[in-house]
Structure formats: C-alpha cells, structure tokens
C-alpha positions in Angstrom: 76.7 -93.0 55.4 76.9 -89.3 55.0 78.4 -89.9 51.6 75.1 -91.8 50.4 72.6 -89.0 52.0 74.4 -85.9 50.2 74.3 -88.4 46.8 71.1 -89.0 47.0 69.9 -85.3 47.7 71.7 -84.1 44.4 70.1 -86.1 42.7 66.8 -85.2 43.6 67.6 -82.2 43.6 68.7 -82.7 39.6 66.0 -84.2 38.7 63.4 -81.4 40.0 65.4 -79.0 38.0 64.8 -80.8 34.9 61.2 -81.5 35.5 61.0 -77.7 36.0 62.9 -76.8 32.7 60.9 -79.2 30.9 57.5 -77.8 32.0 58.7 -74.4 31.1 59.8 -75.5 27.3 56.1 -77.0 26.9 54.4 -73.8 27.7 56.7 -71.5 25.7 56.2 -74.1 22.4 52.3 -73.9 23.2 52.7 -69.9 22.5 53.6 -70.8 19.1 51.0 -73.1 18.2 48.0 -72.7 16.1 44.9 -74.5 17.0 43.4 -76.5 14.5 39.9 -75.1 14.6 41.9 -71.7 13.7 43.4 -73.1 10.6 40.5 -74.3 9.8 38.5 -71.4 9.9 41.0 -69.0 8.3 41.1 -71.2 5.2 37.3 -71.2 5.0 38.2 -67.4 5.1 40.3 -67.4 2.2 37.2 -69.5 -0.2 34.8 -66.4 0.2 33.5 -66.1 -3.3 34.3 -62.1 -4.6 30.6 -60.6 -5.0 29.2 -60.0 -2.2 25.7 -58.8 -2.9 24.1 -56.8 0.4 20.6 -54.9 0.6 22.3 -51.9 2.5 21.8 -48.4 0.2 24.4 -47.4 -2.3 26.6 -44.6 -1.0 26.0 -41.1 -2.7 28.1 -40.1 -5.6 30.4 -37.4 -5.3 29.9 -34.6 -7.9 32.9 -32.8 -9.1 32.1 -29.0 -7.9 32.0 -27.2 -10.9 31.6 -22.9 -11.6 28.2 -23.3 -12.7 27.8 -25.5 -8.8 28.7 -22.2 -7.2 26.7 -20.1 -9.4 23.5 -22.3 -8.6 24.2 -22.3 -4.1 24.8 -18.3 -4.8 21.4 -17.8 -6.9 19.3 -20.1 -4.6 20.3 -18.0 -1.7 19.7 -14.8 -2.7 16.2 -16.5 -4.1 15.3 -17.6 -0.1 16.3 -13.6 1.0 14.1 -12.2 -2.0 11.3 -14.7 -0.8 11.4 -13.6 2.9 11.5 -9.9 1.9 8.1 -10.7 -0.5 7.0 -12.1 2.6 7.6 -9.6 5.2 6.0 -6.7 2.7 2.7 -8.8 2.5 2.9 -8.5 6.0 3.1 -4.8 5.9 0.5 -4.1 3.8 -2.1 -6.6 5.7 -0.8 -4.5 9.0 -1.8 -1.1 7.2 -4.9 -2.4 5.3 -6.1 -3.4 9.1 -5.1 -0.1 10.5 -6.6 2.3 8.2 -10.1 0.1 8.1 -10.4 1.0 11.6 -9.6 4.4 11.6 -11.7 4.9 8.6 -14.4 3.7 10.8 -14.1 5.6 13.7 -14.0 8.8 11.1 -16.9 8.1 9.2 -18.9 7.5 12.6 -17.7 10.8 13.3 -18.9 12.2 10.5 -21.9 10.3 10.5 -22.7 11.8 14.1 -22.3 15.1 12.8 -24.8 14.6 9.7 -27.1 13.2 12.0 -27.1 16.0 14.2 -27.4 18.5 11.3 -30.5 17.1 9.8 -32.4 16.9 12.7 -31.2 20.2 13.5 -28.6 22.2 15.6 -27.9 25.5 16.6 -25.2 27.8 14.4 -21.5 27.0 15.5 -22.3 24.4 18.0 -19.2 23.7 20.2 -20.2 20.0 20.1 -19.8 19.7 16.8 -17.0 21.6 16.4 -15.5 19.3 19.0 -16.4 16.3 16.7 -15.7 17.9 14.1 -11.4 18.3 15.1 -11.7 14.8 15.9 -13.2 13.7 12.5 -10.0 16.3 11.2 -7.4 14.6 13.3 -8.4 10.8 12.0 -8.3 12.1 8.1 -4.8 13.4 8.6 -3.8 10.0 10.5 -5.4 7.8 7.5 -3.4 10.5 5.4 -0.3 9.5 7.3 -1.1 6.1 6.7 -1.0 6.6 2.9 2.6 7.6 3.0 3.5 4.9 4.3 1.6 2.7 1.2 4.3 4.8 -0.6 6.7 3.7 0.8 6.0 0.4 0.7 5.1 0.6 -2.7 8.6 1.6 -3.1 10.0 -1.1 -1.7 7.8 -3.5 -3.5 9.2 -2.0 -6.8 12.4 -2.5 -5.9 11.7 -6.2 -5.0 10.0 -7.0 -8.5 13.2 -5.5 -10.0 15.4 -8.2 -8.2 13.5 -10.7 -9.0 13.3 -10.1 -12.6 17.1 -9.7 -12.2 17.3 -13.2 -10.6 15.0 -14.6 -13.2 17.9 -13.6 -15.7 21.0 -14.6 -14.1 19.7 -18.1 -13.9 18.5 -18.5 -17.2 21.9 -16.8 -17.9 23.5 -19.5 -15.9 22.3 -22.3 -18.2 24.3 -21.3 -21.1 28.0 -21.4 -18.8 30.2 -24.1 -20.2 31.6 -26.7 -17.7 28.4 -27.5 -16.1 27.2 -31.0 -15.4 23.3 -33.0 -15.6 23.4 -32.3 -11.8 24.1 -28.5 -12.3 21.3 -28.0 -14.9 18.5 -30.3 -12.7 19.1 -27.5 -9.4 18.9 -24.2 -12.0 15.7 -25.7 -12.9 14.5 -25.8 -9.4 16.0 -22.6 -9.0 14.1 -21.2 -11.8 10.6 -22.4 -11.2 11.1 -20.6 -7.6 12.3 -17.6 -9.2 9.2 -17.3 -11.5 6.6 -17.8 -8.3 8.5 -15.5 -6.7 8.4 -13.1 -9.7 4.8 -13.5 -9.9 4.1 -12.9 -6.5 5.9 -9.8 -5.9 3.9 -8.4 -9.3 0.6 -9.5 -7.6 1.3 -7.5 -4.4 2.4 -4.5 -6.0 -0.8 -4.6 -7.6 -2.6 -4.8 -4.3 -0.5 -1.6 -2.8 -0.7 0.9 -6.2 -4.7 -0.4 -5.5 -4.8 0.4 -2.3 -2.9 3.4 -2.9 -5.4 5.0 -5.8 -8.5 4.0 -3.6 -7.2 6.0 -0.1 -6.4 8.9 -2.7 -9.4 9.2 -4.1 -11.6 9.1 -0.5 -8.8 11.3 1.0 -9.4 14.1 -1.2 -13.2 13.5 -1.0 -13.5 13.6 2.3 -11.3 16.8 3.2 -13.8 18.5 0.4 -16.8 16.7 2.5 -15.0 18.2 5.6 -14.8 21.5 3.9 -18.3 21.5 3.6 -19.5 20.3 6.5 -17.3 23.0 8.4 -19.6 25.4 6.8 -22.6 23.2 8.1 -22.0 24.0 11.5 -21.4 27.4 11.5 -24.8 27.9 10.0 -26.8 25.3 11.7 -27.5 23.1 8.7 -26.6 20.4 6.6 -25.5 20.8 2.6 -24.4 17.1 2.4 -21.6 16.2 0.1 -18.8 18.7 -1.1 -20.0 20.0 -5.0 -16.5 19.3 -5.6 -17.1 15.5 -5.1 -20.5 15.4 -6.8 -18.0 17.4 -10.0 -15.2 14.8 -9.3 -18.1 12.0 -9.3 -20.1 13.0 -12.4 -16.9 13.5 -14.4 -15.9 9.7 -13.7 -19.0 8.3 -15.0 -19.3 10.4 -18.4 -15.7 9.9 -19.1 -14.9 13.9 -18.9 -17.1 14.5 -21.3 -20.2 17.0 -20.8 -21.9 19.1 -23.1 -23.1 22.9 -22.7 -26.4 24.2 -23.5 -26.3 26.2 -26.8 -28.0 29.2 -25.8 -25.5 29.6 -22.2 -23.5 32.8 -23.6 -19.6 31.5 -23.9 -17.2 33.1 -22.0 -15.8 35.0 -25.3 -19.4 36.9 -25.5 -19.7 40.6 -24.7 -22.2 39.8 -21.8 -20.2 37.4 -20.2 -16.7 39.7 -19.9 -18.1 43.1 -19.7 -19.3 43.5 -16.4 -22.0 46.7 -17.7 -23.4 44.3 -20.2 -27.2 44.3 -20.2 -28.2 41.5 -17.2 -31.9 41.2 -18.8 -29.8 39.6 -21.6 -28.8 36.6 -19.8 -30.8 34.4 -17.6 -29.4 33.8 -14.0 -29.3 30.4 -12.6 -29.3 32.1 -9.3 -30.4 35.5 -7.5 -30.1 36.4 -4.0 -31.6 39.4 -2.8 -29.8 41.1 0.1 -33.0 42.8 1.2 -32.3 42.3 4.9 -29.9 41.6 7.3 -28.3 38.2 7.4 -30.1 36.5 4.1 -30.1 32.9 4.5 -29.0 31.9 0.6 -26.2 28.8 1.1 -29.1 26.2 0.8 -30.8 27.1 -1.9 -28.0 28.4 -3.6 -26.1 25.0 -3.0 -29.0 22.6 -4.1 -29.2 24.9 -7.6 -25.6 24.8 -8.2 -24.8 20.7 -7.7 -28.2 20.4 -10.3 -26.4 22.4 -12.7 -22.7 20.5 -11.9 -25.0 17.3 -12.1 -26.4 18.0 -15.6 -23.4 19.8 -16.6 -19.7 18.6 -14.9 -17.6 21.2 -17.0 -19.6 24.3 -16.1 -18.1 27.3 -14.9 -20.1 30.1 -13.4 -20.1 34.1 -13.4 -20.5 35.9 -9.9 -22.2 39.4 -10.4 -22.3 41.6 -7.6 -25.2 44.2 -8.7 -25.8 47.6 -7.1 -28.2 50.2 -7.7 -27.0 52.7 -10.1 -29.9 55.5 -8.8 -29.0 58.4 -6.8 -26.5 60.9 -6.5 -22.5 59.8 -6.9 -21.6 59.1 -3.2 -25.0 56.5 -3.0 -23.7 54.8 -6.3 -20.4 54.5 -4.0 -22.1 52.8 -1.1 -24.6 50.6 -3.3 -21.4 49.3 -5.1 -19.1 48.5 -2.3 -22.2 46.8 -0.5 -22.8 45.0 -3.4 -18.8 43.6 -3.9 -19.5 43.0 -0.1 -21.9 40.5 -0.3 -20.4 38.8 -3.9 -17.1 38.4 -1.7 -19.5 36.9 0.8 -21.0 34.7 -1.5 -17.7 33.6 -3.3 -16.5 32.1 0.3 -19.6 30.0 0.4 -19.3 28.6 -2.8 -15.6 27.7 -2.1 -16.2 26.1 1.0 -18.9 24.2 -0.7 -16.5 22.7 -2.5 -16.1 24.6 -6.0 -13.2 25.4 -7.4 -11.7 29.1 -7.0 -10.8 28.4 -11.0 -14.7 27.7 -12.1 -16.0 30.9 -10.8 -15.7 34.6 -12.4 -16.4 37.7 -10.2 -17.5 40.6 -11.4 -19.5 43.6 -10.8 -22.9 45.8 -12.3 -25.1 48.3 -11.5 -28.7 48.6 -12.7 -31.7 50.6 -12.4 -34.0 47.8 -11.4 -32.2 46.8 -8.3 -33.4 48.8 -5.5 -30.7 46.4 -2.8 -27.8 45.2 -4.0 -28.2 41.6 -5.1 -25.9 38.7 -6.5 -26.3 36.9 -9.5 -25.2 33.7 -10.5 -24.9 32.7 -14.2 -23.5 29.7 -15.9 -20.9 30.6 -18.5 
C-alpha cells in the first residue's frame, strides 16, 4: 500500500516539473519572435521612394573664410567706432551751441541794461554800472572760454574726416585682393556705401564747427571793442554807442577793403603832415578842441566826427596835434607846450578807448601865434 502512495506521488511530482519546464521554453522562444505587424511595417520601411521633397527652409551655406572675409569684419568695425565718434561730436557741438546762446543772452541784456541807462542818462562812474558792467566782462570771457573749446572740437572733427577718408581707401583697396569670393565683394559694398555717409557726414559737421567758430570770433572781438567803449561811457556819464573799431571792422567788410582818399587830404609823405612846425592854416582840421576851461567835454563830438570820417573813409589814419601858444617869454612857451602835449595825451586815450587803433593815429606837437589856450587838432592824413 505504501508502495503505490510513494508511486503515485513521483509521478505527479514528474509531471509538474515538466509542465513547469515546458512553460518556461514557450516564454523564452516568445523573446525571439517577431510579430507580424513588425515585419510588416519594416518592409513598408524599406519601399520609401529616395526624394523626399519637404517645405522646411534650406540650411545656410557655409562660406569658406577667406583673407579678404577678415579684411571686410575688421573694416566694418572700425566703420561702427568712427560712426559713434561722428556721433558723440554732433553731440558736442549741439551742447556748446546751446550753452553759448544762453550766455550770449544774458550778456547782451547786460549790455543792453547799460545802453539803456546811458541814454536816458546817468551820473559819471556810476557804481551800478560798473557793477554791470564786470558782469557783462565776466560772461564775454566765459563765451571766450567756450570758443576754445569749438577748437578743440574742431580738432577732433579733423581728425575724424581723416579716418574716414582713410577707411574709404582701405575698402576700395580691399576689392582688388585676390582670393576673395561673390560673398566677400557684396559686404565691401555695404561697407563702402557706410563709409561714404559717414565720410560725408563728418565733412558736413566740420563745416558747422569752423562756422561756428568764425561767427563767435568775429562778435568776440566786437564786443570786447564795444566793451572798451562803453567803459569809457560810464566814466563820463554818456553813451558813444558802438566801438569805431567795429564801425572800421564793419565798413571794411562791405567795400571789400577797398576805400578811397580824398585828393586834396595831404599824404602822409607831405611836409605838413610830418613836420610838426608846418603851417596848420595849410591844412583843414576835421576836429578842434579848445581847452579854454577846465574839464572840456570833447569825447562826443569828437567821436560822432571821427566814425563819419571812418564811415566815408575805412582806411583813414589821422594826425593828433597838440598846439600851444608860441607868445611870451621862454619859460610861458614851456608851460603852453607841456599843457598842450597834456591834453593830446588826454585826447589820444579817448580815441583808443573808443575803439581806434594806436597804429591809425600820429601825435605830434605845434605852436602858433593864433592860439591863445592850447588846443588839439585832429587831421585826417
């Protein structure tokens, strides 16, 4: 009995071993199989026809980098600097255009303050308009400050149009390197057109500064000659108006330096003209101040007489004549004549701070019989 029961357990224990090993084979076979629907799609894989046509963009083409490539990034570079630098000196001269219009404002409404308070009358040396008057001083020499700094930038500027003209060469110079390619000779193109703007631009602005620079010349030195005069305005109460050397400066402009002399003025070669005891009835004085009394009030009339004359004649020089009495014994002759040099010297400074030029004026000294005060005489040459 026992026999039978241990038989019968082998063998199902034998048979559930090979059930086991069987199930085991299967799944390690499946590993290794292929569906069908994944043959099947790998061999409608293999019939894909060989253009494929797609509306995705073309990839770019590489350029072979060539000397003339290099030459071309290293130009356009240097061409964007130079075009900042244009840029940043337009800038400077708008800054300095701005500042010196507003300090030539406040100085001219200085100035005009002064004027106004001349002509409607003011005492000699008025501290006011003294006071104004340093003020009005102090803004010329700042707009004169400001001019050196158009110099400067003018400076610059040249040096700019120099490298761009410079630029302008080396890329036309760059055209004519062998080994470039189409692409090479397209970007000096471009690179040339923007060299010639910025060659043209950098010409126009140096324009605008040597403008700007002639133009605060020119009203810098009229106005220190206005402010000459009108220094001499105040300290006598009264208003010339513009510097004679101005009204010269002015009239010389407009005729082209040319003027003409009347024929009958004796020229400066004559005997009456250089010898200072030459007869004075001889020549006709375009001014005579008698000094007749104390403090002789002669700068306005004397002013007004010489601009007509400047006016009608821009080249004219003039001879000073300090004339003394030549009655009485030595030691009066003496005193006559050293009064008379007196009040020439005196005169002289007037005229200079009128605005003539020291180099247009001649003194010189006479004695006559008809002068019973000394006197001063004013001829034109």
């Amino acid at each position: 009995m026992l026999n039978i029961f241990l038989r019968n357990s082998f063998s199902i224990l034998f048979v559930t071993i090979a059930l086991t090993g069987c199930a085991r084979e299967k799944e390690r076979i499946a590993q290794f199989v292929i569906p069908s629907h994944a043959i099947e799609a790998e061999v409608k894989d293999r019939n894909l026809p060989a253009l494929v046509i797609t509306n995705e963009a073309f990839p770019d083409i590489i350029h072979r980098e060539t000397l003339v490539t290099r030459k071309v990034e290293e130009i356009g570079r240097e061409v964007d600097q130079l075009r900042i630098a244009i840029s940043d000196a337009g800038n400077r001269l708008l800054q300095l255009q701005v500042k010196n219009d507003a300090g030539a404002s406040e100085y001219y409404f200085l100035m005009a303050s002064i004027s106004t308070e001349l002509q409607s009358g003011s005492t000699p040396g008025n501290p006011n308009l003294q006071d104004k008057w340093i003020l009005a001083q102090n803004k010329l020499n700042s707009l004169a400050q400001s001019a050196g700094l158009l110099n400067a930038l003018a400076t610059d500027m040249s040096g700019l149009a120099s490298r761009a003209s410079y630029l302008l060469e080396a890329t036309q110079a760059a055209f004519s390197i062998s080994g470039a390619v189409k692409e090479d000779h397209k970007k000096l193109s471009f690179v040339s057109d923007r060299t010639t703007q910025n060659v043209a631009l950098v010409n126009r602005l140096l324009i605008r500064v040597n403008d700007e620079i002639i133009r605060r010349t020119t009203y810098l030195r009229t106005e220190r000659a206005n402010l000459q005069t009108l220094s001499l305005g105040i300290a006598n109460g009264e208003l010339y108006g513009q510097s004679m050397a101005n009204s010269l400066f002015k009239k010389a402009m407009e005729d082209g330096g040319k003027s003409s002399m009347p024929t009958n003025i004796t020229s400066p070669s004559s005997n009456s003209a250089t010898s200072p005891t030459a007869s004075l009835s001889s020549r006709r004085p375009l001014v005579i101040i008698h000094f007749d009394r104390p403090n002789v009030n002669y700068d306005q009339p004397m002013y007004t007489a010489i601009n007509k004359a400047l006016e009608k004649y821009p080249a004219a020089r003039f001879d000073l004549v300090a004339v003394s009495n030549m009655e009485g014994n030595p030691a009066q002759m003496m005193l006559s004549s050293i009064e008379a040099r007196k009040n020439g010297e005196a005169v002289l400074r007037s005229l200079i701070q009128m605005g003539l030029p020291l180099e247009r004026i001649r003194l010189s000294a006479a004695s006559s019989k008809d002068v019973i005060n000394s006197e001063v005489h004013i001829y034109l040459q």
